[in-house]
ROZAKE-109862 format. One record per residue (C-alpha): x, y, z; residue number from 1; residue in three letters. Coordinates in nm, 4 decimals, decimal comma, padded with zeros to 6 digits. Example, Ala and Ser with C-alpha at 12.3 -4.5 7.8 and 13.67 -1.06 7.14 Angstrom:
<gufis>
[[01,2300 -00,4500 00,7800] 1 'ALA']
[[01,3670 -00,1060 00,7140] 2 'SER']
</gufis>
This chain:
<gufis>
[[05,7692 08,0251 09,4555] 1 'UNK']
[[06,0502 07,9917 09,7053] 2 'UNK']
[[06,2882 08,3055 09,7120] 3 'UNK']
[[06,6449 08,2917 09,5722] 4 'UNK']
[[06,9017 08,3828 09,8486] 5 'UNK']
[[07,2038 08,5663 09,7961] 6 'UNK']
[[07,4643 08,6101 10,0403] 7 'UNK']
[[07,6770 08,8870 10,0025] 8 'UNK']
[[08,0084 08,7846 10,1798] 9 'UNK']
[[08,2860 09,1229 10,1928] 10 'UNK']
[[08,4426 09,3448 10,3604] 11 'UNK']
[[08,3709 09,6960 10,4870] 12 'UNK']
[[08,2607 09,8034 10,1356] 13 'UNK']
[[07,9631 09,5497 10,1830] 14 'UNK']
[[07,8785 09,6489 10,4981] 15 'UNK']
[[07,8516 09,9826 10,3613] 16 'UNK']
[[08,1459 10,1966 10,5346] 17 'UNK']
[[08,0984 10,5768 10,4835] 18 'UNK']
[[08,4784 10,7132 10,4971] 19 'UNK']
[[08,2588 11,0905 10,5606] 20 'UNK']
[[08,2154 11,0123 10,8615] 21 'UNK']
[[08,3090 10,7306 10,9491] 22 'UNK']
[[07,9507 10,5986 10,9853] 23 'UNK']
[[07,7398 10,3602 10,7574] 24 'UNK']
[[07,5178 10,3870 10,4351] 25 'UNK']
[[07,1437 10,3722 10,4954] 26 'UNK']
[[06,9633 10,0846 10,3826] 27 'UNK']
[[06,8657 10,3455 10,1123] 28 'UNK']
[[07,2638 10,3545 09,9930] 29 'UNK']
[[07,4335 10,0595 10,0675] 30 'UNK']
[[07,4810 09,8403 09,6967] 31 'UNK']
[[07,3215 09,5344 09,8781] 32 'UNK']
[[07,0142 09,7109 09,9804] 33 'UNK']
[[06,9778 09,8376 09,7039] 34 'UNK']
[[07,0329 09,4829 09,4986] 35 'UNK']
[[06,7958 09,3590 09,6804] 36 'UNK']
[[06,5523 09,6251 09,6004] 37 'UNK']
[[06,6189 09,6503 09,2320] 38 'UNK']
[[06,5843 09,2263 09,2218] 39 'UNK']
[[06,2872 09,1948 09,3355] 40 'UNK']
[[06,0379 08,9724 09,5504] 41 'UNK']
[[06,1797 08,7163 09,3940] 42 'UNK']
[[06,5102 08,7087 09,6335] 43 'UNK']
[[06,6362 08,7440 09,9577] 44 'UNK']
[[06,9125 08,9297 09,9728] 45 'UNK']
[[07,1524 08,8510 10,2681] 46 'UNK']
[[07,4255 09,1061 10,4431] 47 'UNK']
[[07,7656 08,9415 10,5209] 48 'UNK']
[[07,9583 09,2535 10,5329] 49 'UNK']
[[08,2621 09,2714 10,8091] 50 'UNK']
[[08,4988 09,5659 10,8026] 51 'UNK']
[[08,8331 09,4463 10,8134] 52 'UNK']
[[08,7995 09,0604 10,6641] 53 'UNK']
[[09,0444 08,9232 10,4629] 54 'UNK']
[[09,0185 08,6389 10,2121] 55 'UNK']
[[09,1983 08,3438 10,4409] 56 'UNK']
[[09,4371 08,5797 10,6623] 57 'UNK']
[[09,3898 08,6239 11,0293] 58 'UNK']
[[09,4961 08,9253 11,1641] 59 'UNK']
[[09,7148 08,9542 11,4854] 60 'UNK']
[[09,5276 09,3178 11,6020] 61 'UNK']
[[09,1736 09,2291 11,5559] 62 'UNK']
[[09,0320 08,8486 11,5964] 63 'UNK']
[[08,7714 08,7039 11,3766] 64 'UNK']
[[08,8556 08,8743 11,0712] 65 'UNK']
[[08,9568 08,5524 10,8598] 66 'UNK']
[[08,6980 08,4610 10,5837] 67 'UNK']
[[08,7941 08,1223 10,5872] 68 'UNK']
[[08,7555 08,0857 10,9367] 69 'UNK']
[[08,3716 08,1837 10,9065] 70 'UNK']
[[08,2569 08,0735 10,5807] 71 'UNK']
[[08,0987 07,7606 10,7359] 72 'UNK']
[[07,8818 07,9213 10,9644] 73 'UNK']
[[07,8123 08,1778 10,7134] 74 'UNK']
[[07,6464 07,9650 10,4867] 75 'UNK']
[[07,5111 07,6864 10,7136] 76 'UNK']
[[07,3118 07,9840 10,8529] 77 'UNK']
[[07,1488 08,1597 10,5783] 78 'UNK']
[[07,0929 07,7605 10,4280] 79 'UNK']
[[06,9407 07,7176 10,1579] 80 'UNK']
[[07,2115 07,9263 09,9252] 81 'UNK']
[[07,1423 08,0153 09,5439] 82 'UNK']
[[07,4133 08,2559 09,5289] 83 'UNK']
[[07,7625 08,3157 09,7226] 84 'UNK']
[[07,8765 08,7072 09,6004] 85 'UNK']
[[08,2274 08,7149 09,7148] 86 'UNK']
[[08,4074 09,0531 09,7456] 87 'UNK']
[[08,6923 09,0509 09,9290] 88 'UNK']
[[09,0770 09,1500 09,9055] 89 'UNK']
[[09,0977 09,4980 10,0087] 90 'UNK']
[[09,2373 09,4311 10,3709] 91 'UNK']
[[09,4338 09,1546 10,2341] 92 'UNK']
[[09,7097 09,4205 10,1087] 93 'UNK']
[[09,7627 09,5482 10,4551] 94 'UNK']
[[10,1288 09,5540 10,4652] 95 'UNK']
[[10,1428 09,3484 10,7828] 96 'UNK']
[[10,0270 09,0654 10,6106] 97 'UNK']
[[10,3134 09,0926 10,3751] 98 'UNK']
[[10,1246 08,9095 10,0909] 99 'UNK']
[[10,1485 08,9502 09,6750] 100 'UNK']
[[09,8484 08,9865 09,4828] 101 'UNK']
[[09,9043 08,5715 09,3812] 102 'UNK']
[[09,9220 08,4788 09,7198] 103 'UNK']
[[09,5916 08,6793 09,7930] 104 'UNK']
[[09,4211 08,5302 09,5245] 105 'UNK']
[[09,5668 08,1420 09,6507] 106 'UNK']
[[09,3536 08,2806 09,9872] 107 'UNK']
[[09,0893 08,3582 09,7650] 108 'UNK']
[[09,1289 08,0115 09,6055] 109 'UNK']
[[09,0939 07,8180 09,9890] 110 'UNK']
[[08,7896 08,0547 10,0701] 111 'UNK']
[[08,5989 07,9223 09,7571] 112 'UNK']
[[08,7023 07,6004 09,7611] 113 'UNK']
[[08,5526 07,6030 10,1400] 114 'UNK']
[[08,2699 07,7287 10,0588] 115 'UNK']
[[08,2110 07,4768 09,7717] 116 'UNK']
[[08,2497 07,1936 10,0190] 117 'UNK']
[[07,9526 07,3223 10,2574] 118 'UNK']
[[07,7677 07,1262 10,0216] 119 'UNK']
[[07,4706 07,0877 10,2732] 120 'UNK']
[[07,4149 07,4679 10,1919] 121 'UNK']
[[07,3527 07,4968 09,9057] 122 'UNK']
[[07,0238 07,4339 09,7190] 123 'UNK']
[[07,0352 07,0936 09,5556] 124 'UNK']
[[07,3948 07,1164 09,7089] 125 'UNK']
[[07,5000 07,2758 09,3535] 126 'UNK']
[[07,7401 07,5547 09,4586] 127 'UNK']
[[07,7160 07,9143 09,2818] 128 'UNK']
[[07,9731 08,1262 09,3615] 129 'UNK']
[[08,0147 08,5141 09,1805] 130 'UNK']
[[08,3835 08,6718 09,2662] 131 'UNK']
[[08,3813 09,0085 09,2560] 132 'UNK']
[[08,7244 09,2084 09,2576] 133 'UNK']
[[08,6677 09,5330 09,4360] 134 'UNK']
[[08,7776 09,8262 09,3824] 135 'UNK']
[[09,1289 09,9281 09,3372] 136 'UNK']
[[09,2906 10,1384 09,6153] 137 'UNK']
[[09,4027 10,4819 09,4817] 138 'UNK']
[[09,7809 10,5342 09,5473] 139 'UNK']
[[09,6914 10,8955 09,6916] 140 'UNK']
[[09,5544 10,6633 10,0115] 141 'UNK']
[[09,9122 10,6989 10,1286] 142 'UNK']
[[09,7729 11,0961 10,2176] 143 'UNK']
[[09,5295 11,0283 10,4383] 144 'UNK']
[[09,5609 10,8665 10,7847] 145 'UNK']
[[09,4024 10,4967 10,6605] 146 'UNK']
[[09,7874 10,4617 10,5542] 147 'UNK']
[[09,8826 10,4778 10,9141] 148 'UNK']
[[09,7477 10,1131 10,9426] 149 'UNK']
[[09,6967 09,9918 10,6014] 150 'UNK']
[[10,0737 10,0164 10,5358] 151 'UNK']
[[10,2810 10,0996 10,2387] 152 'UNK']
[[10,2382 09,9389 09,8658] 153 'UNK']
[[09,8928 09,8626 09,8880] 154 'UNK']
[[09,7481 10,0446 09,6360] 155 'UNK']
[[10,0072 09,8185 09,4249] 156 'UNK']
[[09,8936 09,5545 09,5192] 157 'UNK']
[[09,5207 09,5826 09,4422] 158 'UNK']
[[09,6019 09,6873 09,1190] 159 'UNK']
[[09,6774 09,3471 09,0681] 160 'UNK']
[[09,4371 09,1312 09,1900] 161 'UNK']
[[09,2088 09,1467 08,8943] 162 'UNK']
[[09,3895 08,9477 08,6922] 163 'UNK']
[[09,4708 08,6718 08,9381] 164 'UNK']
[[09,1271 08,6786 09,0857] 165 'UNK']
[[08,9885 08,6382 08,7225] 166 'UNK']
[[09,2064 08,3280 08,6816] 167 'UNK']
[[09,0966 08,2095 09,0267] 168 'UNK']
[[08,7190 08,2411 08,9084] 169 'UNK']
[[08,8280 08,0490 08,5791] 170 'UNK']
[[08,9908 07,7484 08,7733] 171 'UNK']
[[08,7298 07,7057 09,0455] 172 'UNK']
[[08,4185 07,7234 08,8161] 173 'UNK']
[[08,2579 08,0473 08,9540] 174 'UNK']
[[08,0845 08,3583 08,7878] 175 'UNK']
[[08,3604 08,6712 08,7430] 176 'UNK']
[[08,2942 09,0655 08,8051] 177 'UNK']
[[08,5547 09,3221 08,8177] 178 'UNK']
[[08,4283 09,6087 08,9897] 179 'UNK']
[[08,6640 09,8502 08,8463] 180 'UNK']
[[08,4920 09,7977 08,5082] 181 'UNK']
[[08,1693 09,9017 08,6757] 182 'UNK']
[[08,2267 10,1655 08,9557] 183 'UNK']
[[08,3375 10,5126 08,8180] 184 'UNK']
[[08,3077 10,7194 09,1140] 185 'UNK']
[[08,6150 10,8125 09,3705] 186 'UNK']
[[08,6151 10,8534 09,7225] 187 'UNK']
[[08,8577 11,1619 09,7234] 188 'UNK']
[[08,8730 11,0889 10,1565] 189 'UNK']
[[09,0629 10,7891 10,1941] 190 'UNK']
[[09,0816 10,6783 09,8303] 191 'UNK']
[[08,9602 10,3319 09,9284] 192 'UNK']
[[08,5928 10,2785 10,0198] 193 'UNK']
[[08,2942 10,3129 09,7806] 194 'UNK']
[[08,0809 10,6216 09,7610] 195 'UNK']
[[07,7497 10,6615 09,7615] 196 'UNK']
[[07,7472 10,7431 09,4355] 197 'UNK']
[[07,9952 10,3766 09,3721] 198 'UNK']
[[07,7309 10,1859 09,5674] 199 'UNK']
[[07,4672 10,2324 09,2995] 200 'UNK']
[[07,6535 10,1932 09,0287] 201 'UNK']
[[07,8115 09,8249 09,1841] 202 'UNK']
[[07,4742 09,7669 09,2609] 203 'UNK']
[[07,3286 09,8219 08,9378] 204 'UNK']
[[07,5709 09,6137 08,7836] 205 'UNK']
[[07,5243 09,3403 08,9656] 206 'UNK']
[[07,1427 09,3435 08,9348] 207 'UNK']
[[07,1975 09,2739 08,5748] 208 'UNK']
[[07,4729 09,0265 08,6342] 209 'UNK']
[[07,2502 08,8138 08,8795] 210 'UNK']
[[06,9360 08,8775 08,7014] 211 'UNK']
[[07,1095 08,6992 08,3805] 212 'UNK']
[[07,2233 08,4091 08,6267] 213 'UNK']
[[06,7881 08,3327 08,7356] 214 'UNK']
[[06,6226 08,3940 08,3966] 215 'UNK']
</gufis>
């Protein structure tokens, strides 16, 4: 039997950032890894992790950081695609994108609709899309240097993009996880990227979640 793939399209927290150092997660640590382990044989479970990426936004410091820009490619690539996991919106509350949590989640709302479209991708070009709503960024970020760049208000702003990302999933047909319900742990460095500790637990999650989506 042909493998399922899953590509896991986010941010620094899916390439597996570790705010300790400022180094990455083994391939023992990082949540898609460890999906992938706890799935099975049965899938292929495909890193799309970029530190910095934003929903739709480009970024005037660093180039190729838009997710709308690369979704295309993305997908067309790893072809064919059982399962998008989206998990972005973290970088989108940079204060120099001066964005609300509804107009991240409209960015939110081009990315998928994008990604629906690539309908040569997907297996029997059905798209299957799971938006996940990362973690919120603790206000006590605004201690540690990551607010020198991040900006102000963005812990604010993440607080908020459950519910509009929830709605987003609603209108657009796609599978809904909010990672807040999931992930307990907190990075006490730069209040913002998942532990070691948060990895598992996301990735535990979502091995249920997905494994109720292939029965």
């Amino acid at each position: 039997m042909e493998k399922k793939h899953i590509v896991c399209f986010g941010d620094s927290n899916t390439h597996g950032y570790r705010a300790t150092d400022n180094g990455r997660y083994s391939e023992e640590e990082r949540w898609t890894c460890l999906l992938q382990k706890q799935l099975g044989d049965g899938f292929l479970v495909i890193e799309e992790g970029l530190s910095g990426r934003t929903t739709s936004f480009p970024d005037p410091i660093h180039e190729g950081l838009s997710g709308l820009d690369y979704i295309y490619p993305c997908l067309m690539s790893h072809e064919p695609v059982d399962l998008l996991v989206i998990m972005l919106g973290t970088n989108d509350t940079k204060e120099r994108f001066g964005s609300s949590p509804a107009c991240i989640s409209l960015g939110l709302k081009r990315l998928i609709a994008k990604a629906a479209s690539t309908t040569d991708a997907w297996r029997g070009h059905q798209p299957n899309i799971l938006v996940v709503t990362p973690k919120n960024i603790d206000k006590r970020y605004e201690q540690t240097e990551v607010a020198h760049t991040m900006g102000a208000g963005c812990a604010e702003k993440s607080e908020g993009l459950a519910k509009e990302f929830q709605e987003i999933a609603s209108l657009m047909g796609c599978h809904y996880l909010d990672a807040n319900t999931v992930v307990t742990e907190q990075n006490h460095i730069d209040f913002m990227h998942l532990t070691k500790e948060g990895h598992q637990e996301l990735a535990d999650a979502l091995t249920s979640f997905i494994s109720s989506l292939f029965p």
